[in-house]
DSSP file (Angstrom, degrees, kcal/mol; ACC not computed):
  #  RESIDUE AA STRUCTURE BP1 BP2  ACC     N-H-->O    O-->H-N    N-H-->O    O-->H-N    TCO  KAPPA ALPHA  PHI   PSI    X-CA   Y-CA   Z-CA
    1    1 A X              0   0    0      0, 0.0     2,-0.3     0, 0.0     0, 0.0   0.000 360.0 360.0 360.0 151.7   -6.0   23.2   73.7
    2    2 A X        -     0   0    0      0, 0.0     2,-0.5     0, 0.0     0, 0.0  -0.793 360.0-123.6-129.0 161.2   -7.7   22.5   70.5
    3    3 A X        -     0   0    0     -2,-0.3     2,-0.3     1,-0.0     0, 0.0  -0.852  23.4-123.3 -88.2 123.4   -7.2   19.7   68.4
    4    4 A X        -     0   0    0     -2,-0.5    -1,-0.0     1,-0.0     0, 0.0  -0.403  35.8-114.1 -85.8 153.9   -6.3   20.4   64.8
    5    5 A X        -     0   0    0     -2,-0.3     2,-0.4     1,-0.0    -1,-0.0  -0.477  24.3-148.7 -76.9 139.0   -9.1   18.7   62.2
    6    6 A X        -     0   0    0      3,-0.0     3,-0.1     0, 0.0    -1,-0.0  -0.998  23.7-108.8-123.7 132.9   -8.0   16.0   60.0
    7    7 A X        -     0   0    0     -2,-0.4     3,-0.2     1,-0.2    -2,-0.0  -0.206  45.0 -97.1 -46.4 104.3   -9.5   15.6   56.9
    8    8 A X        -     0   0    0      1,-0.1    -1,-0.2    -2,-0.0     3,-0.1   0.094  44.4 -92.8 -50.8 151.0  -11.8   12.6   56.7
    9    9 A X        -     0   0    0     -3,-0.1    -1,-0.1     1,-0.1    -3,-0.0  -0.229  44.2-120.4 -53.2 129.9  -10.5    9.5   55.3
   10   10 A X        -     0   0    0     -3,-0.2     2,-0.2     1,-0.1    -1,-0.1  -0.337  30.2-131.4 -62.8 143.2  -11.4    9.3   51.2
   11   11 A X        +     0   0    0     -3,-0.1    -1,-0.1     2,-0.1    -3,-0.0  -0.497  61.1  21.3 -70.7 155.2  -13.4    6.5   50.4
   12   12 A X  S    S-     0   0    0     -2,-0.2     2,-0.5     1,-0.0     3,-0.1  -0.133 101.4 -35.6  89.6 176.2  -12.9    4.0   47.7
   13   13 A X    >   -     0   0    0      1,-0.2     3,-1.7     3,-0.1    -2,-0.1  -0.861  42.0-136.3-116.5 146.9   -9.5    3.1   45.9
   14   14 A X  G >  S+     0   0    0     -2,-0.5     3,-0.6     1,-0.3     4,-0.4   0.698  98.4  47.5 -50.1 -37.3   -7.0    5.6   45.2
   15   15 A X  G >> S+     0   0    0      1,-0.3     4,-2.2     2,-0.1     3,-0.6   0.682  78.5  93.3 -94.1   0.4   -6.4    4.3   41.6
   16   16 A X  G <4 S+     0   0    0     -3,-1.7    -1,-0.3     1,-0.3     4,-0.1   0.307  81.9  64.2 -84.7  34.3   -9.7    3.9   40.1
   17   17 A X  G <> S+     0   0    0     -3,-0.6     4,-1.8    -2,-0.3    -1,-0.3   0.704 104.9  39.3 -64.7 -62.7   -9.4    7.0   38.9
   18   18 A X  H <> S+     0   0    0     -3,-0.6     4,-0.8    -4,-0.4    -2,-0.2   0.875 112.5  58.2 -65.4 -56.4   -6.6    6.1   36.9
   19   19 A X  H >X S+     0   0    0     -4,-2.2     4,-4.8     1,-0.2     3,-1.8   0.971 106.3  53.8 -34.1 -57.0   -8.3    2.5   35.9
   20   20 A X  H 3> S+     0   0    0     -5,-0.4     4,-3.7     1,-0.3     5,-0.4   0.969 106.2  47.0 -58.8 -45.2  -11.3    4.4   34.5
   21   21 A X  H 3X S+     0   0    0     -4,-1.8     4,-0.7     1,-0.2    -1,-0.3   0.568 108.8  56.7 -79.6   8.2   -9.4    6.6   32.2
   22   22 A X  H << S+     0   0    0     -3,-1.8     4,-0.4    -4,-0.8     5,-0.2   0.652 108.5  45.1 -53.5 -60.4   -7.4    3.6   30.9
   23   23 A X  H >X S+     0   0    0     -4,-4.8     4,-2.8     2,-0.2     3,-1.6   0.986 112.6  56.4 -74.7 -35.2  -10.7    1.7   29.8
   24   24 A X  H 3X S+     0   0    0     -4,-3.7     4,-3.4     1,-0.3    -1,-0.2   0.963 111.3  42.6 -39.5 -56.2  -11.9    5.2   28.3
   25   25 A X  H 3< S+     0   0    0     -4,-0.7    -1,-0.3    -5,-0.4    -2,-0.2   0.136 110.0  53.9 -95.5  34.1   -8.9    5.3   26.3
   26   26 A X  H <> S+     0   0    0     -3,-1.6     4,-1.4    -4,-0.4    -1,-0.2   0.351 115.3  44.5 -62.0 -40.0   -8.9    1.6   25.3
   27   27 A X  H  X S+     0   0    0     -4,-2.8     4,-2.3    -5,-0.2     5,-0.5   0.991 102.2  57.8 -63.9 -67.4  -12.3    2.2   24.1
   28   28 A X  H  X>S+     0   0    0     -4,-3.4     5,-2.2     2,-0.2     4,-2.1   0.823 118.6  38.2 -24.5 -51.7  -11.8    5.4   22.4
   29   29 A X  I  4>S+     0   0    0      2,-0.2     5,-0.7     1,-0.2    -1,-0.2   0.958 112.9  54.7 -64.0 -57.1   -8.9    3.1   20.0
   30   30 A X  I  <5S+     0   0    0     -4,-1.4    -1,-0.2     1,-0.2    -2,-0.2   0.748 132.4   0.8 -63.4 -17.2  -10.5    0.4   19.9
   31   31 A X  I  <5S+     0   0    0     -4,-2.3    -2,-0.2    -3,-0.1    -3,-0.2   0.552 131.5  37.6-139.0  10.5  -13.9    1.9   18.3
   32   32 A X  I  X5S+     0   0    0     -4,-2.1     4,-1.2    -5,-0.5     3,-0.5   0.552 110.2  49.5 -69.6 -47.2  -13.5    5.5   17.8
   33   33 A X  I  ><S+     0   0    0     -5,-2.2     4,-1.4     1,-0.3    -4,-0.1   0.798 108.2  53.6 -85.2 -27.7  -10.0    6.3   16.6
   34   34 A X  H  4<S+     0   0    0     -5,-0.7    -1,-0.3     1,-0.2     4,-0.1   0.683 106.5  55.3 -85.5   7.2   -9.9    3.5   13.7
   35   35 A X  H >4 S+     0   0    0     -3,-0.5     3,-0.7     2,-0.1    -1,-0.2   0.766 110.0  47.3 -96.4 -26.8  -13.2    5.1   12.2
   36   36 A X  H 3< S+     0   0    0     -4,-1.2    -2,-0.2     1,-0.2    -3,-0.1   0.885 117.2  42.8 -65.1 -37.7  -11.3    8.5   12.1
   37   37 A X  T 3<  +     0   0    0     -4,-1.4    -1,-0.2     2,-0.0    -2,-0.1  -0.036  69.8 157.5 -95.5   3.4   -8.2    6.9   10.4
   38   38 A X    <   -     0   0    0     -3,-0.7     3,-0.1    -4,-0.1    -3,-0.1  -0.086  26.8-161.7 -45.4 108.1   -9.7    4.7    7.9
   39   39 A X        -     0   0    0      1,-0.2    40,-0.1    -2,-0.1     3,-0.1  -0.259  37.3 -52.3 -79.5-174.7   -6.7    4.3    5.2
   40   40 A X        -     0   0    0     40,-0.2     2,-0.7     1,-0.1    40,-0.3   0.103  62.0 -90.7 -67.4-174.5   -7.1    3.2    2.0
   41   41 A X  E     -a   80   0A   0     38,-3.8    40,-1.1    -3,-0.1    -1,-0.1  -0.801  30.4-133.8-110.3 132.2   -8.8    0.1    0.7
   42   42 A X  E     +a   81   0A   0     -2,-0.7     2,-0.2    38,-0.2    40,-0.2  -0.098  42.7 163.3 -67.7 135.5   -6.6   -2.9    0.4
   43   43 A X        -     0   0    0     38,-1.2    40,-0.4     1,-0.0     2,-0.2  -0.780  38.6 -99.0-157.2-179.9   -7.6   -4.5   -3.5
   44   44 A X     >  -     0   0    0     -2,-0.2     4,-1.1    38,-0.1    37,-0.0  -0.469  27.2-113.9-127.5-159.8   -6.0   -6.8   -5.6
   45   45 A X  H  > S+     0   0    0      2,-0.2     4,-1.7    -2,-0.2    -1,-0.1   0.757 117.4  60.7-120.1 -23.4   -3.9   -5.8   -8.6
   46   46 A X  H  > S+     0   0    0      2,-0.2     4,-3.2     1,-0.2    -1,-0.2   0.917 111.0  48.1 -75.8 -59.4   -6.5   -7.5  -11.1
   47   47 A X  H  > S+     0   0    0      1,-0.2     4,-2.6     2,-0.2     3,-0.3   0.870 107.5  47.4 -41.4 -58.1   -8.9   -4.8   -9.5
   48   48 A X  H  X S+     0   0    0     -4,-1.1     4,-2.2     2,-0.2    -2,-0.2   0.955 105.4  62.7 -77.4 -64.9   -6.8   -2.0   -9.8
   49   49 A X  H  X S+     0   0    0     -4,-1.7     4,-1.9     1,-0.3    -1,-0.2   0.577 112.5  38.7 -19.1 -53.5   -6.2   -3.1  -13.6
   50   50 A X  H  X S+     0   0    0     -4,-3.2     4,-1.8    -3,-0.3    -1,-0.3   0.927 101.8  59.9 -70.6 -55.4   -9.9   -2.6  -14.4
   51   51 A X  H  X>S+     0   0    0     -4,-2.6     5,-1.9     2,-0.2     6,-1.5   0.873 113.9  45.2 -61.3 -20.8  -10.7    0.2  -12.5
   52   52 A X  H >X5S+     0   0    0     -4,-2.2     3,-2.5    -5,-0.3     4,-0.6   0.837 116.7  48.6 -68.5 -64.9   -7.4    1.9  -15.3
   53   53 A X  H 3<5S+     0   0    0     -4,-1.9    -1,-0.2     1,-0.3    -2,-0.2   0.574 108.4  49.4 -53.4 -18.7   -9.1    0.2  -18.1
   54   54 A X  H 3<5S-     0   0    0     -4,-1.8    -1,-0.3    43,-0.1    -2,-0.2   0.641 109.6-121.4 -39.8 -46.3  -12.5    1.5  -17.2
   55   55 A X  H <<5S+     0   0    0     -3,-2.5    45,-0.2    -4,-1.1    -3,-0.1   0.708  81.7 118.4  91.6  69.8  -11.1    5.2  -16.8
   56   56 A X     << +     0   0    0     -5,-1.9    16,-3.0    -4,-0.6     2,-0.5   0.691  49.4  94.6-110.2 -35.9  -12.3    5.4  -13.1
   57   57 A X  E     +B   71   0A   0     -6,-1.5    14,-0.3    14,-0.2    43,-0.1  -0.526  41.1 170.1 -73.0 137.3   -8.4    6.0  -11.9
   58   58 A X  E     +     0   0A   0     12,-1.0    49,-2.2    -2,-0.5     2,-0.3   0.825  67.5  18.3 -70.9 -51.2   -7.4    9.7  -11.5
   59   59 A X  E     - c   0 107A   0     11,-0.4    11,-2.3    47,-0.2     2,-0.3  -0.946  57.9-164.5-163.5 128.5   -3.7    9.5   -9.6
   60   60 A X  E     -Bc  69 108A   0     47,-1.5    49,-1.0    -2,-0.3     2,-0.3  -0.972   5.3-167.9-144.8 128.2   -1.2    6.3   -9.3
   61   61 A X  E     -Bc  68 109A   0      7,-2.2     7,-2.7    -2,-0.3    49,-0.2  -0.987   9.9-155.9-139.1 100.9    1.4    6.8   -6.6
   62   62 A X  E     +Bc  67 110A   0     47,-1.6    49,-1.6    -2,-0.3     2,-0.4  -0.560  17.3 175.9 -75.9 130.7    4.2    3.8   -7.1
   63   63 A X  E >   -Bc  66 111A   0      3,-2.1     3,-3.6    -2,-0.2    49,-0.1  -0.952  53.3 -73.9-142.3 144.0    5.9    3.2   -3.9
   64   64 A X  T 3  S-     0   0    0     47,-0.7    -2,-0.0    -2,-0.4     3,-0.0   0.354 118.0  -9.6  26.5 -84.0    8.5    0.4   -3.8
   65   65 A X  T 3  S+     0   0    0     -3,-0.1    19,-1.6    18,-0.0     2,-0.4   0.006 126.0  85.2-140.1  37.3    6.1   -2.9   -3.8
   66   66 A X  E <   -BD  63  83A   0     -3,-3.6    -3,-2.1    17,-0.2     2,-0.5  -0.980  56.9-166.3-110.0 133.6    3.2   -0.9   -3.3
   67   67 A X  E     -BD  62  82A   0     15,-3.9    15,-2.1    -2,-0.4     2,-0.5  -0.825  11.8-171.6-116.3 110.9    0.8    0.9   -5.8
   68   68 A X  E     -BD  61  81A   0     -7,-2.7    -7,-2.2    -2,-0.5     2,-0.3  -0.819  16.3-178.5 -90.7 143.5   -1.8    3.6   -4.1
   69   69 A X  E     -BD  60  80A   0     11,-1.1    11,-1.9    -2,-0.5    -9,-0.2  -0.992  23.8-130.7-136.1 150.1   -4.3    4.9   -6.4
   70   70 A X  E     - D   0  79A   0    -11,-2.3   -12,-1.0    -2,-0.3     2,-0.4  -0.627  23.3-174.0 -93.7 147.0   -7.3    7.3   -6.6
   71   71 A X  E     -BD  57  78A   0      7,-1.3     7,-3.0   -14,-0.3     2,-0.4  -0.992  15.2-159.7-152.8 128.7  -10.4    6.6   -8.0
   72   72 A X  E     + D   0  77A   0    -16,-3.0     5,-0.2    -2,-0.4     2,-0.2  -0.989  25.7 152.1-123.6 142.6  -13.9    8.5   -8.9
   73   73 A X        +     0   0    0      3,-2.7    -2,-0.0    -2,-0.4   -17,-0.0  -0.890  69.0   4.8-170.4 109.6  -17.0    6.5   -9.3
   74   74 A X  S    S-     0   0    0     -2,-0.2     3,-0.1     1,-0.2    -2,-0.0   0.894 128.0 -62.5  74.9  36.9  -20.6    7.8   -8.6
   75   75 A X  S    S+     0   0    0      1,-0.2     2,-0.3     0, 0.0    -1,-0.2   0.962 116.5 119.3  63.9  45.4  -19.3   11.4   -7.9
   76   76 A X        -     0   0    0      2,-0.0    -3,-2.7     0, 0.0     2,-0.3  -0.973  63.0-135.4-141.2 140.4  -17.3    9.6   -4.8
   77   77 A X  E     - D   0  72A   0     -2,-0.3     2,-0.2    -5,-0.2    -5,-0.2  -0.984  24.4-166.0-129.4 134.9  -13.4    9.7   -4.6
   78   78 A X  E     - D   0  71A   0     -7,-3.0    -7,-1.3    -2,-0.3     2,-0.4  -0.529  11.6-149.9-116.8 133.3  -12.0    6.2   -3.6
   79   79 A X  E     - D   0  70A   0     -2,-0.2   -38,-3.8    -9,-0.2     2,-0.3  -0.980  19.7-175.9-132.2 154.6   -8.5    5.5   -2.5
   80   80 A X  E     -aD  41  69A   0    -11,-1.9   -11,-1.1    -2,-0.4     2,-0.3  -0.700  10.3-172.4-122.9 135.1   -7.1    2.0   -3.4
   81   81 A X  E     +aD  42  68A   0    -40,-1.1   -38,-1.2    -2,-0.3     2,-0.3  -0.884  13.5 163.7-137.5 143.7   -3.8    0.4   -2.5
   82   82 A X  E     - D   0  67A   0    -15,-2.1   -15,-3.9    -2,-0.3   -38,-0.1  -0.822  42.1 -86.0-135.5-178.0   -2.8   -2.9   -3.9
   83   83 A X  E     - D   0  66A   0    -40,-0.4     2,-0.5   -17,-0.3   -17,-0.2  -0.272  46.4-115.8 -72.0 133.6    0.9   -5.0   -4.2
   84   84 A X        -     0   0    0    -19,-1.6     2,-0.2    -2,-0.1    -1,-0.1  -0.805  30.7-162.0 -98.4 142.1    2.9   -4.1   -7.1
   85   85 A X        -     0   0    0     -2,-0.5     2,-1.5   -40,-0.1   -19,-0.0  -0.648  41.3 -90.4-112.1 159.5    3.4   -7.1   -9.7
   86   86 A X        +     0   0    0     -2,-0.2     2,-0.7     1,-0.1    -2,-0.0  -0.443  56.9 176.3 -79.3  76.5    6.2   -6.9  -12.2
   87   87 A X    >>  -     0   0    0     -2,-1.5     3,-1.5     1,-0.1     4,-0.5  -0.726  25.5-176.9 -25.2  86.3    4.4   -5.2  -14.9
   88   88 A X  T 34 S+     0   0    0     -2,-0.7     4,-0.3     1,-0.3    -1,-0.1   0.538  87.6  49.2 -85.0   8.6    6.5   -4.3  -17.8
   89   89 A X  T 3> S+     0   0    0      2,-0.1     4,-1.7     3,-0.1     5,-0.4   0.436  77.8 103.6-113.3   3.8    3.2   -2.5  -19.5
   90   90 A X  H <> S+     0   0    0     -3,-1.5     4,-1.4     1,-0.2     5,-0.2   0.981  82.7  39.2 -54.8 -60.8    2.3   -0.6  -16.6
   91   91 A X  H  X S+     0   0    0     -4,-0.5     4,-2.1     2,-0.2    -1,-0.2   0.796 116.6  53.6 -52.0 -35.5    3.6    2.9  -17.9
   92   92 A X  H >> S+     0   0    0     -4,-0.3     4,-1.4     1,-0.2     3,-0.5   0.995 112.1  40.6 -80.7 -67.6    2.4    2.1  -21.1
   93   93 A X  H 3X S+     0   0    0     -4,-1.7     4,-1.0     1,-0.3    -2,-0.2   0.684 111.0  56.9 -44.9 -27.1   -1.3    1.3  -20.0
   94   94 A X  H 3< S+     0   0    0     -4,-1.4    12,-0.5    -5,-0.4    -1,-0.3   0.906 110.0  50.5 -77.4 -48.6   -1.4    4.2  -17.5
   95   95 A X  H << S+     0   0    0     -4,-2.1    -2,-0.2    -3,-0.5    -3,-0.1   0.921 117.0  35.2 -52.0 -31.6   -0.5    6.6  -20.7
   96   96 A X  H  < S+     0   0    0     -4,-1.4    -1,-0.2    -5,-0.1    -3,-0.2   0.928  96.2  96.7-101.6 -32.9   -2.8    5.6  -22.8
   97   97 A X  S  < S-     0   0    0     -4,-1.0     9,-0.5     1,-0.1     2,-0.4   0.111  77.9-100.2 -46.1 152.9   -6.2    4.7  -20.4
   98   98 A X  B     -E  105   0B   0    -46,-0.2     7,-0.2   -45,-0.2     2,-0.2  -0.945  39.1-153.6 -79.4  93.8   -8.6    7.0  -20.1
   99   99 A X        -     0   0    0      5,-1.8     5,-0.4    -2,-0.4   -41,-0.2  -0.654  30.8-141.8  15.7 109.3   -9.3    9.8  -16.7
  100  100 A X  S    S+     0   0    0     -2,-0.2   -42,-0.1   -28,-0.2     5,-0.1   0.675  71.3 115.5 -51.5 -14.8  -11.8   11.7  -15.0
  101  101 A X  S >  S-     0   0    0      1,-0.1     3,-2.0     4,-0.1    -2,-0.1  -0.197  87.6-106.9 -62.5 167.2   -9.1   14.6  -14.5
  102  102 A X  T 3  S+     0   0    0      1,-0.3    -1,-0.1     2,-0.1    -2,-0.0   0.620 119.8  45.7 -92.3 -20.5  -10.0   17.5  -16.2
  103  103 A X  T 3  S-     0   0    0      2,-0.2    -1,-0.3     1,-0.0     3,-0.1   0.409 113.5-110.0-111.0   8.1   -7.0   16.9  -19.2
  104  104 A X  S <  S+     0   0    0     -3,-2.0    -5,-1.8    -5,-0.4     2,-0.2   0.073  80.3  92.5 125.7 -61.7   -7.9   12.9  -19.7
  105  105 A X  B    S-E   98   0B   0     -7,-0.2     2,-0.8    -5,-0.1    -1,-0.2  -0.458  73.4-113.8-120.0-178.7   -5.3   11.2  -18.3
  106  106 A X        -     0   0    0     -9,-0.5     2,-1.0   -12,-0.5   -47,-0.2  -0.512  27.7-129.9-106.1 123.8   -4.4    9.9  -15.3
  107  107 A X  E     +c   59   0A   0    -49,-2.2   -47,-1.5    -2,-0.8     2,-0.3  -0.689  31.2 174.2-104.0 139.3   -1.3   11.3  -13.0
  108  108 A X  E     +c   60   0A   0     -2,-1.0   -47,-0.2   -49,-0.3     2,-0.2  -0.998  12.9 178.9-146.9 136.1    1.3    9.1  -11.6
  109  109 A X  E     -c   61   0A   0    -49,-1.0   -47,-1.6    -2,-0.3     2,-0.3  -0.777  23.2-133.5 -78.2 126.8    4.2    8.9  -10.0
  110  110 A X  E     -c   62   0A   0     -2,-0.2     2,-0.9   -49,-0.2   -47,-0.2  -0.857  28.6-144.6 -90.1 159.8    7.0    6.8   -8.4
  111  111 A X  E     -c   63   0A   0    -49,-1.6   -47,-0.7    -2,-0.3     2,-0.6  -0.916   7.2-144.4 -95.5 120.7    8.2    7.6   -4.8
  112  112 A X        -     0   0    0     -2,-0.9     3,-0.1   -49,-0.1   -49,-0.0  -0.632  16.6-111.4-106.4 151.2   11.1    7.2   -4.1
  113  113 A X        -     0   0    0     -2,-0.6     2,-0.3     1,-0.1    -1,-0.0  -0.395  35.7-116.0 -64.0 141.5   12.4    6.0   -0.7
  114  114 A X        -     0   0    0      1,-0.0     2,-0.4    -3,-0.0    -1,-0.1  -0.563  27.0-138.9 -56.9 120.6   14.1    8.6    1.3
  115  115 A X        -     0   0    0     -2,-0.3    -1,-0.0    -3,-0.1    -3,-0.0  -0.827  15.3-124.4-112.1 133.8   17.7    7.6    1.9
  116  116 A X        -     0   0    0     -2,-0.4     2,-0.2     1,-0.1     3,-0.1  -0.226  39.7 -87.5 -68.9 168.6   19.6    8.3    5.6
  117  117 A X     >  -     0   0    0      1,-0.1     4,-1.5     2,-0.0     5,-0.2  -0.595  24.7-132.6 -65.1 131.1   22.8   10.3    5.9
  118  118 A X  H  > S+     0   0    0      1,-0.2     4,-2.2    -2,-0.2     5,-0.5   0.994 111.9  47.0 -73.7 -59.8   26.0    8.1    5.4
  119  119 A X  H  > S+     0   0    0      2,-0.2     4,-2.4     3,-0.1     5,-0.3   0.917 113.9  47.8 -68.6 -34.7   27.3   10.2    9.1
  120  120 A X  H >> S+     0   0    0      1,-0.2     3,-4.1     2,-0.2     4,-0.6   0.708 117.0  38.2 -72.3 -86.9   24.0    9.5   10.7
  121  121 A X  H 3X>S+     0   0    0     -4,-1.5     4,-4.2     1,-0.2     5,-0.5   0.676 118.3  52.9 -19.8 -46.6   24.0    5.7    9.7
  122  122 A X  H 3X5S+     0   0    0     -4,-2.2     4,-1.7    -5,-0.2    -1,-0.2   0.925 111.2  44.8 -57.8 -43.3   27.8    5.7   10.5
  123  123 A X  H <X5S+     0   0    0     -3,-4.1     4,-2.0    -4,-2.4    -1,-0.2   0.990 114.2  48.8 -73.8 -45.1   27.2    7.2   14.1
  124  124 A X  H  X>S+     0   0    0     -4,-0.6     4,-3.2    -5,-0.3     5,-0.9   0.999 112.0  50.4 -51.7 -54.7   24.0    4.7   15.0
  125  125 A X  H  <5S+     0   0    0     -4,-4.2    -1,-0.2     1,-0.2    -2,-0.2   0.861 118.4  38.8 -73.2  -5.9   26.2    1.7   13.9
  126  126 A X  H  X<S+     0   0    0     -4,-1.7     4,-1.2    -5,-0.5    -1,-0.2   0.982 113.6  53.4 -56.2 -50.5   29.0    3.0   16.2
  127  127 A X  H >X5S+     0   0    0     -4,-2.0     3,-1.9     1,-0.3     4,-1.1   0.971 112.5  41.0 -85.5 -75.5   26.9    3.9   18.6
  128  128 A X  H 3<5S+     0   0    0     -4,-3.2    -1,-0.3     1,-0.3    -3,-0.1   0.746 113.0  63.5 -66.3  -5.4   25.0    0.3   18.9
  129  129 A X  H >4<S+     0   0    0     -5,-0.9     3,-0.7     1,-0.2    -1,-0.3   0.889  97.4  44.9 -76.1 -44.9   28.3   -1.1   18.5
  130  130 A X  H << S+     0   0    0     -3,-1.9    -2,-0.2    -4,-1.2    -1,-0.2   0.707 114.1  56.9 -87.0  -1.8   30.1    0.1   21.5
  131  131 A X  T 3< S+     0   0    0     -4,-1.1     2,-0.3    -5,-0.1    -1,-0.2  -0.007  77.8 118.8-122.0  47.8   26.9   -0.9   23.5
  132  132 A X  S <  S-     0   0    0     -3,-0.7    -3,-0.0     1,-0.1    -4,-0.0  -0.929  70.0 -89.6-118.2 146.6   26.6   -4.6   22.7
  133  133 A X              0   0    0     -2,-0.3    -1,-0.1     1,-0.2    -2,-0.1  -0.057 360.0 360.0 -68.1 122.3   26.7   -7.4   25.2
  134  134 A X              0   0    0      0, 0.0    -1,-0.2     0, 0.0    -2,-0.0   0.690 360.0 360.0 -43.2 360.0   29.8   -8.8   25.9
């Protein structure tokens, strides 16, 4: 009668497989993925102010209490975001300042926040309503 062969036992531990590709992708975030991702650079509103009056900005993109803006300087295009201040001259100073764009002047925008569906909002707050603790 013959014995059937059992596979020798694996060495080592079962999960360090799993460990290693953990620390890979911890590394990979932690110094690879933020170089890929850079957003813009964070500036102060004084900055931003100069760079119009200078005629360096291209594109001013208003977004609530933020302002991102584009900037070319030394044949290099820069993007900027800084805190929006209450500036009742803003509009005026953006019209009139000076642009590398091809007509002069510099384009800007506000954005406006995206607003949910009154039935969707209505169904989440049902929905977390019937499942809250007694």
């Amino acid at each position: 009668m013959k014995k059937e062969q059992t596979p020798p036992p694996r060495k080592g531990n079962p999960y360090m497989g799993f460990l290693w590709s953990i620390l890979i992708l911890l590394l990979l975030n932690g110094l690879i993925f933020p170089k890929l991702s850079e957003g813009p650079i964070t500036t102060d509103y004084g900055t931003f102010i100069h760079k119009v009056d200078s005629g360096k900005v291209k594109e001013v993109a208003i977004k609530s209490n933020q302002i991102y803006f584009i900037t070319e300087e030394n044949d290099k295009t820069m993007t900027y975001q800084t805190g929006e201040t209450n500036d009742p001259k803003l509009v005026d100073r953006l019209l009139n300042a000076n642009s590398p764009n091809p007509d002069g002047k510099i384009a800007f925008t506000q954005i406006v926040p995206r607003e949910n569906s009154p039935i969707l909002d209505f169904l989440l707050m049902w929905l977390f309503q019937q499942h809250e603790p007694p």
